[in-house]
N, C-alpha and C positions, 0 to 999 in steps of 0.2 A: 229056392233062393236062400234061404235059410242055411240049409247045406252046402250051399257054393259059397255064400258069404263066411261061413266058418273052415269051410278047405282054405279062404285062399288067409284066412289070420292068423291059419297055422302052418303057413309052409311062408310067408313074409318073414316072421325071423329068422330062419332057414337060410332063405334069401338075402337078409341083412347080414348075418353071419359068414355068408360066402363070400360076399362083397367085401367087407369089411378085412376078412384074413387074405382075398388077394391083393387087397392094398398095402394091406403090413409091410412086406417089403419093399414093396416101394418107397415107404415111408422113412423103415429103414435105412435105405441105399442112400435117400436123401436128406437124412441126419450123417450118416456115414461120410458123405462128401464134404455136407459143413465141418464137420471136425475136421475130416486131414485137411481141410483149405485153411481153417484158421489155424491147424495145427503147422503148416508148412509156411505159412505169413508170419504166427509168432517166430519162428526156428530163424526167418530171414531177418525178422527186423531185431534180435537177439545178434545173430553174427556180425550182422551192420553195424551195428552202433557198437558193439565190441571192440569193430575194427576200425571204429574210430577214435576211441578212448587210445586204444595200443596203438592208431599211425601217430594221434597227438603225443602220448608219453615217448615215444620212439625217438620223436622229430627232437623234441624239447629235450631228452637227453642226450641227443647225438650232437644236436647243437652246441652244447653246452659244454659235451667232451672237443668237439672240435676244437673251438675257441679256446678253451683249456690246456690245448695240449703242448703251446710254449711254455707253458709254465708247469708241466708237472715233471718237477725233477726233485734232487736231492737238495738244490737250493732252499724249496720249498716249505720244506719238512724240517732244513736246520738252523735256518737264518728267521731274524723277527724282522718286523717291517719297518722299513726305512722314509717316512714318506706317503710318498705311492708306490714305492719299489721294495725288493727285498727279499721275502718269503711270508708266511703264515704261521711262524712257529708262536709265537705269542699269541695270535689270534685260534690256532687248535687248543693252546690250552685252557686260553679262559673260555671256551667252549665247555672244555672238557668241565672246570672248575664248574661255572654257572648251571649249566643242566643236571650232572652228577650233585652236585651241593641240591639244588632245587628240590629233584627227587628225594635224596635222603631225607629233606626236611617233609616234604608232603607225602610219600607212602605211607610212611607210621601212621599216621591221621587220617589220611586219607580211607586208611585199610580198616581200622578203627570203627571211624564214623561209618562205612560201608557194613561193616558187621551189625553196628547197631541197628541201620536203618531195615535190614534185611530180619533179627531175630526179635528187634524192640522196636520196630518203627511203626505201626500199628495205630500209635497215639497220634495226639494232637501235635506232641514234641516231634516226630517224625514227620508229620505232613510239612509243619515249620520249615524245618531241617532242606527235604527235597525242595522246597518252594525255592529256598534261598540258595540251593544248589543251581534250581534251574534259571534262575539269575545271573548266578555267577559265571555259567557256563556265555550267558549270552551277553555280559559285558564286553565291550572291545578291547584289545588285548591294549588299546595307546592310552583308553581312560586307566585302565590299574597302573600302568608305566606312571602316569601323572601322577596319581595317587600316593603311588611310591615316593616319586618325586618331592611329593608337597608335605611327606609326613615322616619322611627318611632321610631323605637330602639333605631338605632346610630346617626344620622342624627339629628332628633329634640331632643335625649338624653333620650326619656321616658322611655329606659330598658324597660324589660318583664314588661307590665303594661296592665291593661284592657282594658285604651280607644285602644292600638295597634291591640291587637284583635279582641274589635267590634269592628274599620273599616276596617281592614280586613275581617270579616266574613260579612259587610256589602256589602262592594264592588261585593263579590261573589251574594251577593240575590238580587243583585238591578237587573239583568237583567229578571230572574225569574218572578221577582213582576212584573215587566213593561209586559213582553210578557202577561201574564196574565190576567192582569185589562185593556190590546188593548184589546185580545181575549174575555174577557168577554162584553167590552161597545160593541165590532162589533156583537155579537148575538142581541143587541137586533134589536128589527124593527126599520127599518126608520122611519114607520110612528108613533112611539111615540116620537119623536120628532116635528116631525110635528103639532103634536098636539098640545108638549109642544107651540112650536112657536106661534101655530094657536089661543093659551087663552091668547096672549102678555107677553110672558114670554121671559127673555133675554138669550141669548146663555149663561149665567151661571149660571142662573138659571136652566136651563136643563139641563146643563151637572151637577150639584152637588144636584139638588132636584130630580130628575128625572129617569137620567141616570142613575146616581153610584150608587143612594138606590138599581133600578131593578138589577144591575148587583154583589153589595153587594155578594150575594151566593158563586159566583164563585170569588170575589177577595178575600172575607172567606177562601176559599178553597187554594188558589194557595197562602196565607198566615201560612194558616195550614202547608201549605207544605215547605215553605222556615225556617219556623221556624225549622221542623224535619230536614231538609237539614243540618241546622246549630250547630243541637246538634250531629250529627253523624261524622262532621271531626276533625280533628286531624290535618293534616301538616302543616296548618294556625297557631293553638294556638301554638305549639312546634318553632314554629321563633319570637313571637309575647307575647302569653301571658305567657309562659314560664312553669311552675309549682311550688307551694306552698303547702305546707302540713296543715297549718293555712288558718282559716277562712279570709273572704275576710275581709277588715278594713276600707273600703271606697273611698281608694283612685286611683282613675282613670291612674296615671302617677307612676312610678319606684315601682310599687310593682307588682311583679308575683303574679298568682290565680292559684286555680287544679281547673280539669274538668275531668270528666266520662271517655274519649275517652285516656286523658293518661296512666289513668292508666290500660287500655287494652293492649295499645302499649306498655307500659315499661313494668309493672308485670307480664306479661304475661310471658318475660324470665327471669325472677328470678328461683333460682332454690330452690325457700321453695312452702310448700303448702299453705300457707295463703295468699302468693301474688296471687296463683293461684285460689284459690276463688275468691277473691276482683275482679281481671280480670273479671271473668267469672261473679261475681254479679252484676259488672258495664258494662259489656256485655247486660245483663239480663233487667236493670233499662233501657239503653235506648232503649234496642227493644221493650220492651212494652210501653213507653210513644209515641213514634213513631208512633207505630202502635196504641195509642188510638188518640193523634194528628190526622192523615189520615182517622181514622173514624170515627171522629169529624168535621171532615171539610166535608168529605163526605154526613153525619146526618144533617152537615148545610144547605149546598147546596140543597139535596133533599126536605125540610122539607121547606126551604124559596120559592123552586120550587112550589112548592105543593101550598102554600098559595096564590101563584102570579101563577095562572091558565094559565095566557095571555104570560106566556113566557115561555109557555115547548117546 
């Protein structure tokens, strides 16, 4: 018994072991199957909602051209607006004025403080810094319009005037630029730094020969960005730079300018048809600058990627 009870304790694992390796594939086959099922359900619900994002953007630009497309003439581009009638030309340029001014003032700073926060943010002053960043980013764009309002306007007297609205439109992009130009110096490597150090080069000379050229791409890009940012609102200029039907005249303090984004909001309820174009054409002018802005900064970033191999 003795002897039969120890054949069969030594041929059991034997046995467990045969069993066991014809199950394996099985096992296998049916891990194998959950994967392409999940794999073939993510891929669909992926395309799906892709092709729903691109039939929405599609509809709402096609729309947009439609409705547009009495009004996109040479009128448009030369005459300023009369009214509800007219063209757009006063309204492209205090566009042009208000965003270009905007950025000029909030890059530098912007770029600035994004350096610090990325090479000296480490402290208590840097957590500060982001804290109040991530504030600012999530203020409403009609409270700083107000703000503007109440400490520009009436306050230092400058009425609807330009500098009121770029620094309000600035205030808004300064957080933007900064997260951005942190995020771009933290991709690169450490060890280009090191390097820089390691040829006797001074901590600023690497952060401004070094650093910011490699990272350049992407503060391109998140500039690209702040700039479309700032041609698409509206509740800012409407407390701030006011509206004008007349060309801009120079002056920074008590003169209102037009821009693109009012005359969506107002003309849009008038109840004539040619306010209804002009809407829908200044609707039209800045979804496509926007959207070549974004694929402009996109085309930078890629293309300065591509050149500088060491930091994809």
């Amino acid at each position: 018994m003795v002897g039969a009870g120890a054949h069969v304790s030594s041929v059991q694992p034997e046995m467990v072991a045969v069993l066991e390796s014809g199950s394996l594939p099985v096992r296998r086959r049916r891990l194998s199957f959950r994967r392409r099922l999940f794999r073939v359900a993510g891929s669909i619900f992926v395309v799906a909602s892709f092709s729903v994002v691109a039939m929405a953007f599609l509809s709402i630009v096609g729309d947009v051209f439609y409705k547009a497309m009495p009004g996109l003439n040479v009128r448009l581009l030369t005459e300023s607006s009369t009214g509800t009638a007219g063209g757009l030309k006063n309204a492209i340029e205090g566009t042009l004025v208000l965003s270009l001014g905007s950025l000029l003032v909030a890059a530098p700073i912007g770029i600035a403080a994004g350096i610090y926060l990325n090479e000296f943010g480490s402290n208590a002053g840097g957590k500060i810094l982001r804290f109040l960043s991530d504030i600012l980013v999530g203020v409403p764009s009609i409270v700083l319009g107000y703000v503007g309002y109440i400490t520009m306007v009436v306050y230092l007297g400058w009425q609807f005037s330009v500098a009121a609205g770029i620094i309000t439109l600035s205030m808004m992009l300064l957080p933007y630029i900064a997260r951005t130009t942190e995020l771009a110096l933290g991709n690169i490597p450490q060890s280009v730094r090191e390097a820089g150090f390691g040829i006797g080069a001074g901590e600023g000379t690497v952060i401004l020969r070094i650093l910011l050229p490699g990272a350049m791409p992407a503060v391109m890009t998140g500039l690209f960005y702040a700039l479309a940012l700032s041609m698409g609102e509206t509740a800012p200029l409407i407390y701030t730079a006011g509206w004008s039907s007349y060309m801009w005249n120079g002056h920074f303090t008590k003169e209102p300018i037009g821009y693109l984004t009012y005359v969506i909001w107002t003309f849009i309820n008038e109840p004539f048809r040619e306010a209804h174009i002009l809407a829908f054409s200044a609707a039209f002018l800045i979804t496509l600058v926007i959207l070549l802005l974004i694929l402009g900064g996109r085309w930078i970033m890629v293309h300065r990627l591509r050149r500088m191999g060491s930091y994809r």
